[in-house]
MOPAC internal coordinates of N, CA, C and O (Angstrom, degrees):
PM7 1SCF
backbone

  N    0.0000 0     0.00 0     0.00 0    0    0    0
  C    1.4516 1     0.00 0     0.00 0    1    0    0
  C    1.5198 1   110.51 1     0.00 0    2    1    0
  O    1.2310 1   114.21 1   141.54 1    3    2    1
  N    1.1298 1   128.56 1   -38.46 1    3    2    1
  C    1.6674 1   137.35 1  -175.43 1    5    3    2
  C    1.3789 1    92.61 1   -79.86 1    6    5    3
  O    1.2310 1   114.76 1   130.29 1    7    6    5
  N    1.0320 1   127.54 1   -49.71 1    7    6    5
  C    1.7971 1   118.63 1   172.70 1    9    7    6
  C    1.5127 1   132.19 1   -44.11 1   10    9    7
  O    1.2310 1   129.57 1   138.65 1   11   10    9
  N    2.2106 1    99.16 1   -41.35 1   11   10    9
  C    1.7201 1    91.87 1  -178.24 1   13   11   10
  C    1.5202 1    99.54 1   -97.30 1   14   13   11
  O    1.2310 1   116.41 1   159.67 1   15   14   13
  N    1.5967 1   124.43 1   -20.33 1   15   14   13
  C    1.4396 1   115.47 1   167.29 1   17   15   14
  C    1.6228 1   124.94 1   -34.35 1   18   17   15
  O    1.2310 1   121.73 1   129.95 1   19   18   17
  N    1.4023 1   114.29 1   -50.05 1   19   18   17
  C    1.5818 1   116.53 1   178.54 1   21   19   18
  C    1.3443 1   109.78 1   -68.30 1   22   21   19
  O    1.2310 1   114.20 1   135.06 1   23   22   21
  N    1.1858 1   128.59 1   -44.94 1   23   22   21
  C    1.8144 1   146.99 1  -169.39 1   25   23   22
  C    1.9132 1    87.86 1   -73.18 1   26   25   23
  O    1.2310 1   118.67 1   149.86 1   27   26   25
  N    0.9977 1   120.14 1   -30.14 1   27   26   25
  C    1.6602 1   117.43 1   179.04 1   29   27   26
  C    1.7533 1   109.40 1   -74.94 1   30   29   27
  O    1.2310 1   131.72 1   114.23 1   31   30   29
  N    1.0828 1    94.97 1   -65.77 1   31   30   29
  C    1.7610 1   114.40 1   165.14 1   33   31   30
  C    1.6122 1    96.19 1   -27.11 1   34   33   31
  O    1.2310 1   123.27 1    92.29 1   35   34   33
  N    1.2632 1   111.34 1   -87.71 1   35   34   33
  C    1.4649 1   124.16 1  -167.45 1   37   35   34
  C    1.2754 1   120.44 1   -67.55 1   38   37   35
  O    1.2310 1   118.24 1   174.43 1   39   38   37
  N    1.7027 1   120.97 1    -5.57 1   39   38   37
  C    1.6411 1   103.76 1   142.07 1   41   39   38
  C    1.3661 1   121.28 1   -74.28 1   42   41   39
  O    1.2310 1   130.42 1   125.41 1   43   42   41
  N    1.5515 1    97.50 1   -54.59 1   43   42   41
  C    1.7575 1    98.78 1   172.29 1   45   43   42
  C    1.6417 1   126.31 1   -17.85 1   46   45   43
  O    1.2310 1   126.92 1   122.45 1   47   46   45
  N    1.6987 1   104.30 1   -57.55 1   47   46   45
  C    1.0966 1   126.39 1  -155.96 1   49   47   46
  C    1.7135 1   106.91 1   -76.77 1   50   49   47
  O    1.2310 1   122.37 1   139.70 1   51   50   49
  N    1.7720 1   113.08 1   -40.30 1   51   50   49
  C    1.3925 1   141.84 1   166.20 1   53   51   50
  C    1.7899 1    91.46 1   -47.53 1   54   53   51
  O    1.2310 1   121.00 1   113.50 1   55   54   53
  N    1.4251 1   115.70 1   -66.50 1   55   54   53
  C    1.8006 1   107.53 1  -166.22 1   57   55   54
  C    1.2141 1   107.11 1   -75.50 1   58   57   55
  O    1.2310 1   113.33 1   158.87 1   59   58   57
  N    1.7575 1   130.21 1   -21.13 1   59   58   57
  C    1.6168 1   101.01 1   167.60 1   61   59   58
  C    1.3146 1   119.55 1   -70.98 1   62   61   59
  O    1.2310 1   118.89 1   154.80 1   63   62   61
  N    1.2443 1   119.72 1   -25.20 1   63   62   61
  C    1.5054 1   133.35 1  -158.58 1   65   63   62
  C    1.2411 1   109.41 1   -83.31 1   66   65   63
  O    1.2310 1   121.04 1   151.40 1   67   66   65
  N    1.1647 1   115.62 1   -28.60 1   67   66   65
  C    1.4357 1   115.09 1  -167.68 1   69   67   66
  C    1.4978 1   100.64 1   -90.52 1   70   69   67
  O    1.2310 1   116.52 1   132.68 1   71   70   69
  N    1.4699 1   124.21 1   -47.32 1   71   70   69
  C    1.5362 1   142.83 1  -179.56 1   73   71   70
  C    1.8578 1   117.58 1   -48.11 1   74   73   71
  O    1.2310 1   135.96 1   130.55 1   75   74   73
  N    1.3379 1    86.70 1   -49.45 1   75   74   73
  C    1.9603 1   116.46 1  -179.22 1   77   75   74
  C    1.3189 1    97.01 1   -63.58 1   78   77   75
  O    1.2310 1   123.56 1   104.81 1   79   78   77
  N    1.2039 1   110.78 1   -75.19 1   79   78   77
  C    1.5775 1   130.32 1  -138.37 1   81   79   78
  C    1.4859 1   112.38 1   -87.73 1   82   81   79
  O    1.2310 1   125.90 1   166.78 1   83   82   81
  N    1.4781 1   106.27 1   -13.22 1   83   82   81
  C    1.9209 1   104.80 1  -174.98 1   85   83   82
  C    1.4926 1    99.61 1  -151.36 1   86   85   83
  O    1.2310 1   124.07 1  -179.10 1   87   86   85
  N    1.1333 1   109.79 1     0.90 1   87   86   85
  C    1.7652 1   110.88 1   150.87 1   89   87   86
  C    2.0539 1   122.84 1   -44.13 1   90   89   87
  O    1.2310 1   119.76 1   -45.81 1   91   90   89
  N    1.1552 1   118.07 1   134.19 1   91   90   89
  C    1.1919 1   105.43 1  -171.87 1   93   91   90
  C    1.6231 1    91.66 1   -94.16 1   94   93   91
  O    1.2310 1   122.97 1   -51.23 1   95   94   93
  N    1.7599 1   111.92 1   128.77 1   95   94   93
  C    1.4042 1    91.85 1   179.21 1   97   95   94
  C    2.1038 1   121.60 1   -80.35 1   98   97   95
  O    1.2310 1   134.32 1     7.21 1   99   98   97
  N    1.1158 1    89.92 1  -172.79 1   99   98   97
  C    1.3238 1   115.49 1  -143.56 1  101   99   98
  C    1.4006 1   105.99 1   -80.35 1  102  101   99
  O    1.2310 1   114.66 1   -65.32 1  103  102  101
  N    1.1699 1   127.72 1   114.68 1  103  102  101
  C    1.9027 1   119.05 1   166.88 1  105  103  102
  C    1.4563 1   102.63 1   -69.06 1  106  105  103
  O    1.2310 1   129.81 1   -31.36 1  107  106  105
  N    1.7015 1    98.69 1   148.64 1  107  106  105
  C    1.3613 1    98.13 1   167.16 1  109  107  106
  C    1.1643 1   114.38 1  -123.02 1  110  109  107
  O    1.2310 1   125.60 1   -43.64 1  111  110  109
  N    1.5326 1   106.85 1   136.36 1  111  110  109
  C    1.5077 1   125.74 1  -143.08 1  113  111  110
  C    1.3350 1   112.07 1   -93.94 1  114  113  111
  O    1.2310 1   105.95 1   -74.04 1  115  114  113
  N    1.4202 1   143.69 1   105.96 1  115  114  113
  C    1.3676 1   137.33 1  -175.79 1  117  115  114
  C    1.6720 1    94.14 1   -92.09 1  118  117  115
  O    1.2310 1   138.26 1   -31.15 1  119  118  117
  N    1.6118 1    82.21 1   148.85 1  119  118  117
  C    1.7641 1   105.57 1  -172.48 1  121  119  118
  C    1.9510 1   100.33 1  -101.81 1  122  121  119
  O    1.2310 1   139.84 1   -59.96 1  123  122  121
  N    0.9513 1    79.13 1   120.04 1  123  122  121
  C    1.8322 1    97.93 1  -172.34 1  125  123  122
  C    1.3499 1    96.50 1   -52.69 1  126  125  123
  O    1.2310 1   104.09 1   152.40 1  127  126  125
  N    1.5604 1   146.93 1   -27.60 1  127  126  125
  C    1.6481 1   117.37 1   170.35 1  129  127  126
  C    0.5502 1   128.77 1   -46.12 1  130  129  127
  O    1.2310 1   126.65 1   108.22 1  131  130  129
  N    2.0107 1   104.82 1   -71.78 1  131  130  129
  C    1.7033 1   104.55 1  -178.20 1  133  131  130
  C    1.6608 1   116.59 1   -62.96 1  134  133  131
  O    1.2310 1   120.46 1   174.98 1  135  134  133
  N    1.3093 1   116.73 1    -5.02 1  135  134  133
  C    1.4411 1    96.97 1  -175.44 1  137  135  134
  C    1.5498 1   105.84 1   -97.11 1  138  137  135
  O    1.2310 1   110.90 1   176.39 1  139  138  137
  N    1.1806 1   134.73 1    -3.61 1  139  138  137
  C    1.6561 1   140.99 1   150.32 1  141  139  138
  C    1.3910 1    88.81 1   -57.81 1  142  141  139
  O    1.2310 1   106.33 1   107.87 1  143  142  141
  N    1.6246 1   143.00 1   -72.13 1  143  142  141
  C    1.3550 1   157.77 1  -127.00 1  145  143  142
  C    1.7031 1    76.10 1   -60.41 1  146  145  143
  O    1.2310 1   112.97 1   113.42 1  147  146  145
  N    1.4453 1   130.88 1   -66.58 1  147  146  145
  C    1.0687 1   145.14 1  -168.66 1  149  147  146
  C    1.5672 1   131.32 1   -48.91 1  150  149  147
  O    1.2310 1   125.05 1   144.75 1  151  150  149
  N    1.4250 1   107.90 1   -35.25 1  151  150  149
  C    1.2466 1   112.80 1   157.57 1  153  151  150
  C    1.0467 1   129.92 1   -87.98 1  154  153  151
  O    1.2310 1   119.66 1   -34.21 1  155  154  153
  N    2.1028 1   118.25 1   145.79 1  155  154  153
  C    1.1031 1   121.84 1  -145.21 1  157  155  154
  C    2.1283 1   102.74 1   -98.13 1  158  157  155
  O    1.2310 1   131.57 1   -43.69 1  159  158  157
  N    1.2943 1    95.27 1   136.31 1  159  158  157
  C    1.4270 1    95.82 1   170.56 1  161  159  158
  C    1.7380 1   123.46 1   -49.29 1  162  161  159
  O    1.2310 1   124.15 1   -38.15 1  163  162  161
  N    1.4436 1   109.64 1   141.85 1  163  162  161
  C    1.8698 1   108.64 1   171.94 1  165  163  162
  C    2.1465 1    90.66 1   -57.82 1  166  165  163
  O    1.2310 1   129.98 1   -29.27 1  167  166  165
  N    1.6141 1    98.35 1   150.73 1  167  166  165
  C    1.1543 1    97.08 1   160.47 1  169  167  166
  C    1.4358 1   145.63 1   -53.73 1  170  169  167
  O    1.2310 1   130.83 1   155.94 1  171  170  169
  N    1.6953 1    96.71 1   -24.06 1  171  170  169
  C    1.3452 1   124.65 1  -173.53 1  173  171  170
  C    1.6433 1   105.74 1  -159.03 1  174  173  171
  O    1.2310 1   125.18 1   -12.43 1  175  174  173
  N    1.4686 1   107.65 1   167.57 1  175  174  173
  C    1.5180 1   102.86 1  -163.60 1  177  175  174
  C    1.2954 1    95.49 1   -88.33 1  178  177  175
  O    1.2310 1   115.86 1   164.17 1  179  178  177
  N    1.5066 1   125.47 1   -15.83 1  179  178  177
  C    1.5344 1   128.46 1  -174.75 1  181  179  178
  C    1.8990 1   113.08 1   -50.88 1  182  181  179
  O    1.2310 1   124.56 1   165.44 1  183  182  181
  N    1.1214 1   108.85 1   -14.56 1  183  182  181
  C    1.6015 1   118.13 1  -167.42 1  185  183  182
  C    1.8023 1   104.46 1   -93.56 1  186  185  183
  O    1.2310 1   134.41 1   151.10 1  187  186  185
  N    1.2310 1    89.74 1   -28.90 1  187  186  185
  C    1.7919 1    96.09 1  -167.69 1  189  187  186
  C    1.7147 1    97.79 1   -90.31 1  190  189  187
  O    1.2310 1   121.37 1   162.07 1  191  190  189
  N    1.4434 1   114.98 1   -17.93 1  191  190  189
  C    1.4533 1   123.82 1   179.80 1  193  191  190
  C    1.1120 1   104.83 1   -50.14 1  194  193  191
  O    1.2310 1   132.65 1   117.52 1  195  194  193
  N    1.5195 1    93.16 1   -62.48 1  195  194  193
  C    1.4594 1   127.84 1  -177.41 1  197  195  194
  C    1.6269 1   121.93 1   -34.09 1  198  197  195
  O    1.2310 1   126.62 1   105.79 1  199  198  197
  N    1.5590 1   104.87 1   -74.21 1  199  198  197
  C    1.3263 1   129.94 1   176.91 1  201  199  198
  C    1.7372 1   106.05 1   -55.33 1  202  201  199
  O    1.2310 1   120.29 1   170.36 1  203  202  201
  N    1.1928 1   117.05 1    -9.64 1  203  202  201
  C    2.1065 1   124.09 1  -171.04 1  205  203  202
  C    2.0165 1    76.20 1   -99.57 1  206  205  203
  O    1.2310 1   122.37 1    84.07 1  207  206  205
  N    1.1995 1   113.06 1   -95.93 1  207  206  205
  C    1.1172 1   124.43 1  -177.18 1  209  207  206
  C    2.1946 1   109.58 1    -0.75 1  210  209  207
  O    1.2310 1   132.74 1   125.65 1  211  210  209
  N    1.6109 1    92.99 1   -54.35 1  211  210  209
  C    1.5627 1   105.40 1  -160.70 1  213  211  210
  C    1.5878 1   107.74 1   -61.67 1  214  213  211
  O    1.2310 1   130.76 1   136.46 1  215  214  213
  N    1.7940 1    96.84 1   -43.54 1  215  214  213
  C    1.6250 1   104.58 1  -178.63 1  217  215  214
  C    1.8073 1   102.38 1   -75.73 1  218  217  215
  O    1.2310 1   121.56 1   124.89 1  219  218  217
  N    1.1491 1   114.62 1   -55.11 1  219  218  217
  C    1.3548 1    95.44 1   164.29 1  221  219  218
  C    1.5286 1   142.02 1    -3.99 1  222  221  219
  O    1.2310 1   127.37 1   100.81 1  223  222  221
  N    1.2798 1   103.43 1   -79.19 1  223  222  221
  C    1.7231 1   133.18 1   174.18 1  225  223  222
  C    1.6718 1    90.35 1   -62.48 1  226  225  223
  O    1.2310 1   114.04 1    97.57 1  227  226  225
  N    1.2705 1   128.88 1   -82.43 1  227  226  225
  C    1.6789 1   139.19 1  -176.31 1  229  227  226
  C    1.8341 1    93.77 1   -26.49 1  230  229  227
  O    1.2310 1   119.49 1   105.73 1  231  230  229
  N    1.4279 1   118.57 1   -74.27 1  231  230  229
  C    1.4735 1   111.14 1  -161.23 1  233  231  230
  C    1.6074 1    91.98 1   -73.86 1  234  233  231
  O    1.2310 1    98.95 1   164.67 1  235  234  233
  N    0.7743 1   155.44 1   -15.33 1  235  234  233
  C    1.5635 1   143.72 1   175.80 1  237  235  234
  C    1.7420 1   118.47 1    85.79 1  238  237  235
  O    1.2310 1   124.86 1  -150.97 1  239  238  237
  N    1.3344 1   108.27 1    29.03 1  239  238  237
  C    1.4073 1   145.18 1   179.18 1  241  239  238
  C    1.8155 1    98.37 1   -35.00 1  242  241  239
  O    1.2310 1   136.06 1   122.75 1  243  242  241
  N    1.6963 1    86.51 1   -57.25 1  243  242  241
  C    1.6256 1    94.03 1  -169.32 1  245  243  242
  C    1.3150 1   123.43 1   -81.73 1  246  245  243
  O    1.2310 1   121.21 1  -152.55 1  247  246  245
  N    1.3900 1   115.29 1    27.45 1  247  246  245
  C    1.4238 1   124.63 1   153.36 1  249  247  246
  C    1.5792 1   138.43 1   -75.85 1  250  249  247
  O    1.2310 1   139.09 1   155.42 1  251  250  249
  N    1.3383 1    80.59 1   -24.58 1  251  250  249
  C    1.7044 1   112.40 1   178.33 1  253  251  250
  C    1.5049 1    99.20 1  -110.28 1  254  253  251
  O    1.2310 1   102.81 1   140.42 1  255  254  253
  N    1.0396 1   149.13 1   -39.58 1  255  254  253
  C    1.8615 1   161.59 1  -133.20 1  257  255  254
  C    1.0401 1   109.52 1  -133.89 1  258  257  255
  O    1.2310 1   117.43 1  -166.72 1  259  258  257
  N    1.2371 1   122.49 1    13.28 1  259  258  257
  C    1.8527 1   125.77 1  -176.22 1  261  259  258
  C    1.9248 1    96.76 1   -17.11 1  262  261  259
  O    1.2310 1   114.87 1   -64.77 1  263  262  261
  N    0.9619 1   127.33 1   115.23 1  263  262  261
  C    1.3733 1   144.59 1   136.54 1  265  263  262
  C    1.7120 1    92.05 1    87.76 1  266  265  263
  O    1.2310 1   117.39 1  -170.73 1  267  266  265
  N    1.2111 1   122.58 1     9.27 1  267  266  265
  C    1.6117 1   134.01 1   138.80 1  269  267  266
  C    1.7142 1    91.37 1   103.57 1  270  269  267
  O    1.2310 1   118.96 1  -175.82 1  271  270  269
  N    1.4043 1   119.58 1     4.18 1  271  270  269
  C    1.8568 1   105.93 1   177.70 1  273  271  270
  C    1.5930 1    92.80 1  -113.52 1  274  273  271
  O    1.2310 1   102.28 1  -140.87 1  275  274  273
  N    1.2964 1   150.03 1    39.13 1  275  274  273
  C    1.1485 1   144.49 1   178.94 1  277  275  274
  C    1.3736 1    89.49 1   -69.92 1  278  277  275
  O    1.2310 1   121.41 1   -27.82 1  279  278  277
  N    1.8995 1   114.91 1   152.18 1  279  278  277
  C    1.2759 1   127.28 1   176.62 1  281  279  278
  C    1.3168 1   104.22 1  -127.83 1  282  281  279
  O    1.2310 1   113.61 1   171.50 1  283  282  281
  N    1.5746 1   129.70 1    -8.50 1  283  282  281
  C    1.0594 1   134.82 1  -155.99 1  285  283  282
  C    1.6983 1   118.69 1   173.03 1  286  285  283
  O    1.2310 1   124.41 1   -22.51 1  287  286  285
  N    1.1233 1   109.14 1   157.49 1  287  286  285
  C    1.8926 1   100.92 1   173.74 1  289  287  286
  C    1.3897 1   102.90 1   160.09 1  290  289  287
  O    1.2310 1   132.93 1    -2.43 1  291  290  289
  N    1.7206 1    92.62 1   177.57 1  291  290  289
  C    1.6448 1    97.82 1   160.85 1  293  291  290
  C    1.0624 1   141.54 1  -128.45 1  294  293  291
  O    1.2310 1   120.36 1   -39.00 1  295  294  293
  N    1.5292 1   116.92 1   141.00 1  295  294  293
  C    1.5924 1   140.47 1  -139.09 1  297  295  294
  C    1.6585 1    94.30 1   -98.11 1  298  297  295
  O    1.2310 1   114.89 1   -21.86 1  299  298  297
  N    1.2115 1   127.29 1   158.14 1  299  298  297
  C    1.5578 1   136.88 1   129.57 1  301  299  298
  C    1.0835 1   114.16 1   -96.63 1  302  301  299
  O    1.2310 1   122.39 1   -53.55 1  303  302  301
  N    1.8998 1   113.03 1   126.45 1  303  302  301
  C    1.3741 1   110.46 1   143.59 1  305  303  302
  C    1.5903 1   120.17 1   -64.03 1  306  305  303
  O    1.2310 1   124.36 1     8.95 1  307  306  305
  N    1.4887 1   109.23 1  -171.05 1  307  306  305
  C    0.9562 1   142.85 1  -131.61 1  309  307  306
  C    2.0200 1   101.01 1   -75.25 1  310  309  307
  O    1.2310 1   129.84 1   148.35 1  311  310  309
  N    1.2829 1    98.63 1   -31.65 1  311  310  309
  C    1.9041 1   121.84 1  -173.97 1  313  311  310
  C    1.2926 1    84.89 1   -92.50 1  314  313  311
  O    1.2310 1    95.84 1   177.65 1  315  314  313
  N    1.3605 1   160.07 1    -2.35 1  315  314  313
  C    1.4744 1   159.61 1  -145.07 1  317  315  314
  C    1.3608 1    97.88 1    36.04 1  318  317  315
  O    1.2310 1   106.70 1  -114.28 1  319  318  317
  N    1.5184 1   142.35 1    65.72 1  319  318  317
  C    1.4736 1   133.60 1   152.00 1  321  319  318
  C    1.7383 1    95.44 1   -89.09 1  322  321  319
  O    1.2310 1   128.93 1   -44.56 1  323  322  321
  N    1.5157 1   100.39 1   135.44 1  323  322  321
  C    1.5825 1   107.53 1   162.27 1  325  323  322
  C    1.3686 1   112.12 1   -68.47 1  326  325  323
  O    1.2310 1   127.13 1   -54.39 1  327  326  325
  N    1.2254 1   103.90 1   125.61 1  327  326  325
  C    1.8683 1   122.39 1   174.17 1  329  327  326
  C    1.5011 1   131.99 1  -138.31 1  330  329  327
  O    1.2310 1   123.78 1   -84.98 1  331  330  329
  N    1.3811 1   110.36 1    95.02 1  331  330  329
  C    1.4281 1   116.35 1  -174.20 1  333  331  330
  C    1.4286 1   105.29 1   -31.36 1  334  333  331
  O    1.2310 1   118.03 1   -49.60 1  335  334  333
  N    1.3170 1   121.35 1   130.40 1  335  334  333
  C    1.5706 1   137.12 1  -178.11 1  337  335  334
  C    1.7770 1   105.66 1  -143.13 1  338  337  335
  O    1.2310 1   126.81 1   -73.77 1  339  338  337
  N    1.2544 1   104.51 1   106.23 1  339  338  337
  C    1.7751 1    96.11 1  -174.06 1  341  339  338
  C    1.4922 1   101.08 1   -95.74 1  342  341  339
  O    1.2310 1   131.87 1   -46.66 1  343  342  341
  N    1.4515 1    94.69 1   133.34 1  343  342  341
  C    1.3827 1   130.68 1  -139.25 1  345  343  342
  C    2.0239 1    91.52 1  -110.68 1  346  345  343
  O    1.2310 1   122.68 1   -73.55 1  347  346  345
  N    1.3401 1   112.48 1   106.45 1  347  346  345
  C    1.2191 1   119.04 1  -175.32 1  349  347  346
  C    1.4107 1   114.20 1   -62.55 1  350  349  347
  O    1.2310 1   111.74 1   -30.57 1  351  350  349
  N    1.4880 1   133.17 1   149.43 1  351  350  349
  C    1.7885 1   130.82 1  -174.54 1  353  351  350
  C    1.4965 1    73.94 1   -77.03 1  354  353  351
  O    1.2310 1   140.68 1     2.09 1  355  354  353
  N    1.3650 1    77.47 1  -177.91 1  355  354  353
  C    1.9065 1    98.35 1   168.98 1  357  355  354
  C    1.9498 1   109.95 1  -159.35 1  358  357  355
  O    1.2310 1   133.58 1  -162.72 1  359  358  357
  N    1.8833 1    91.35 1    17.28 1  359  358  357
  C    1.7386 1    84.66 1   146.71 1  361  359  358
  C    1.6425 1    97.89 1   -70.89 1  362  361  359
  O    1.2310 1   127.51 1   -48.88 1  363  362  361
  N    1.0036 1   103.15 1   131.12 1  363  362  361
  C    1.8975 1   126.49 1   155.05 1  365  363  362
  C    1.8927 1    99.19 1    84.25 1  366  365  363
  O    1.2310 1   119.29 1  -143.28 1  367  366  365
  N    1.1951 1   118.96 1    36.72 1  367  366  365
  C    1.6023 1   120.92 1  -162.75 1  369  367  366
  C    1.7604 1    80.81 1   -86.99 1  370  369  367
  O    1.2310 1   112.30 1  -176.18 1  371  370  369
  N    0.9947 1   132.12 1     3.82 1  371  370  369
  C    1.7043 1   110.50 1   164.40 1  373  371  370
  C    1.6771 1   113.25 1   -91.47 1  374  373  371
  O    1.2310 1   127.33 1   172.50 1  375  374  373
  N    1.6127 1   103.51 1    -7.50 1  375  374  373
  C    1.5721 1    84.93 1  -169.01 1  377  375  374
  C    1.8740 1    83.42 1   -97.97 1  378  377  375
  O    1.2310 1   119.86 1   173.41 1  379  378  377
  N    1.1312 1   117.88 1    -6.59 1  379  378  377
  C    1.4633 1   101.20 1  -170.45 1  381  379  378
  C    1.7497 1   113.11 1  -125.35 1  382  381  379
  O    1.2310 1   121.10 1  -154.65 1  383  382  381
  N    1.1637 1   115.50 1    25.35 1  383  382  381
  C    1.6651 1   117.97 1  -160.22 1  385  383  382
  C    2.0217 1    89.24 1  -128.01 1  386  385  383
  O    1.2310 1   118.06 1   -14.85 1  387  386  385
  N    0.9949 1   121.30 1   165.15 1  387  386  385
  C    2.0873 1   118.10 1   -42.88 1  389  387  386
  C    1.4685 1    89.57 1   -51.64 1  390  389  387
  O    1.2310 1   131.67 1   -37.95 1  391  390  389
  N    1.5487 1    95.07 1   142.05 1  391  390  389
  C    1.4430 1   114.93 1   144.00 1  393  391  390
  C    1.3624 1   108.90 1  -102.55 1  394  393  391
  O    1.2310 1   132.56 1     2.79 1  395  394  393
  N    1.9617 1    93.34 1  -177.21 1  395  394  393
  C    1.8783 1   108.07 1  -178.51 1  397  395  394
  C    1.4604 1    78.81 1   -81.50 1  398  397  395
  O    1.2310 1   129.25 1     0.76 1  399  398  397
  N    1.8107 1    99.78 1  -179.24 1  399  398  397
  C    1.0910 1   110.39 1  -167.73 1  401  399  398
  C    1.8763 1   106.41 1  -135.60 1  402  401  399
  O    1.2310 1   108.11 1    -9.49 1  403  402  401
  N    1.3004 1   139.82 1   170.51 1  403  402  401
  C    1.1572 1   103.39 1  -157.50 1  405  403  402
  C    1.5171 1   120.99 1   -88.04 1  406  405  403
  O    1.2310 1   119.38 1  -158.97 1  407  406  405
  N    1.3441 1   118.79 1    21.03 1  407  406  405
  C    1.1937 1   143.10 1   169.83 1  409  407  406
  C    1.8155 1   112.93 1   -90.60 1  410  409  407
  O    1.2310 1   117.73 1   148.31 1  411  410  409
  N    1.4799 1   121.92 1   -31.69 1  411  410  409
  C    1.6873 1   141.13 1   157.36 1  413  411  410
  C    0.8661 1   124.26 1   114.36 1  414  413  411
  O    1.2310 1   124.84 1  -166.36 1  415  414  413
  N    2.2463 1   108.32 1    13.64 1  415  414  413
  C    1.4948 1   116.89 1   179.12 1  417  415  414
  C    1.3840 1    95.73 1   -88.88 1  418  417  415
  O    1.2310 1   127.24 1   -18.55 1  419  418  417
  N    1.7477 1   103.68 1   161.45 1  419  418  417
  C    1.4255 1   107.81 1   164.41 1  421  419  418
  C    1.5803 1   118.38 1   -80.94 1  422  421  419
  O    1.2310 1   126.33 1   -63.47 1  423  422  421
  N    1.6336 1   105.43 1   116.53 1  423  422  421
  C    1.4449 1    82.87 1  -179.68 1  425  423  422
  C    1.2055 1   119.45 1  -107.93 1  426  425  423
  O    1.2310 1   115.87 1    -3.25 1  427  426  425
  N    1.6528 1   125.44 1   176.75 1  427  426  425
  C    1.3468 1   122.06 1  -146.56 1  429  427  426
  C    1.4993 1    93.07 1  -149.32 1  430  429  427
  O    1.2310 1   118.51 1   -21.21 1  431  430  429
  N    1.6104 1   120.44 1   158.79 1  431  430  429
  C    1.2300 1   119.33 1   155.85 1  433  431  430
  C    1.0181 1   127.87 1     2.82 1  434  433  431
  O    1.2310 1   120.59 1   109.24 1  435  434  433
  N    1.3872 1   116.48 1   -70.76 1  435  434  433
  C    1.4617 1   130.99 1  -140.65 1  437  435  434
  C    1.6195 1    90.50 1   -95.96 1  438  437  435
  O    1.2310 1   116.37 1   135.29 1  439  438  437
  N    1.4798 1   124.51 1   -44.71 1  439  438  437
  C    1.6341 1   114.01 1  -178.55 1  441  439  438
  C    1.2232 1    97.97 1   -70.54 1  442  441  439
  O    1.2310 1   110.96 1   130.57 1  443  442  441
  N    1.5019 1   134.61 1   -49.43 1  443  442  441
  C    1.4160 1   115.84 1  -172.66 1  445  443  442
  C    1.9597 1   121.95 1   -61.28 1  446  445  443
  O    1.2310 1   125.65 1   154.92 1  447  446  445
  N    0.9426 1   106.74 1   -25.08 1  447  446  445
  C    1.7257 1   117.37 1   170.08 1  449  447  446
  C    1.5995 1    96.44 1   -63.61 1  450  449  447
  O    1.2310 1   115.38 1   132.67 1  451  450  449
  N    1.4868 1   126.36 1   -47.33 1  451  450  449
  C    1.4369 1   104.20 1  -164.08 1  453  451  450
  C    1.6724 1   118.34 1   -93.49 1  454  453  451
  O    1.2310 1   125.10 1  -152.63 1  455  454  453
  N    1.5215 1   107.80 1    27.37 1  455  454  453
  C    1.2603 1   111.72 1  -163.52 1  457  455  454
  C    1.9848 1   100.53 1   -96.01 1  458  457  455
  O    1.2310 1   120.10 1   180.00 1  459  458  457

């Protein structure tokens, strides 16, 4: 009994110590509902028009998107050779963006700007 008492002690003591003391602590994780729940609506949708419109023009969208319903057209690569590139709409481009691309990467902003 005096033998597994100490060996008891010193697991005990081994799992707080180890758990406490060299545990990496913990992020605390906010749950994206309530924190949408939390932010306040534009007064009007005219502001958010606005703010689509700004990044638009800013990322240079409408090089490819002439007047933002392009379905198709033609692109220059990089030497300026004209090269049919079909040019995705972007009524509803949140339910379908990023897509693959016809090569099978996903492309994104940033690859489609450097094309």
């Amino acid at each position: 009994m005096l033998r597994v008492l100490p060996m008891a002690l010193a697991v005990l003591a081994f799992a707080g110590w180890s758990s406490a003391a060299w545990a990496a602590p913990q992020r605390k994780t906010i749950h994206m509902g309530p924190y949408f729940q939390t932010l306040k609506a534009d007064e009007s949708i005219d502001k958010s028009i606005d703010r689509g419109k700004a990044l638009f023009n800013n990322l240079g969208c409408g090089g490819c998107h002439p007047r933002g319903g392009t379905i198709g057209g033609v692109q220059r690569n990089v030497a300026g050779d004209v090269v049919p590139i079909p040019v995705p709409d972007l009524r509803g481009a949140a339910l379908h963006y990023p897509r693959l691309s016809m090569t099978g990467f996903a492309a994104n902003i940033g690859i489609m700007n450097d094309l």
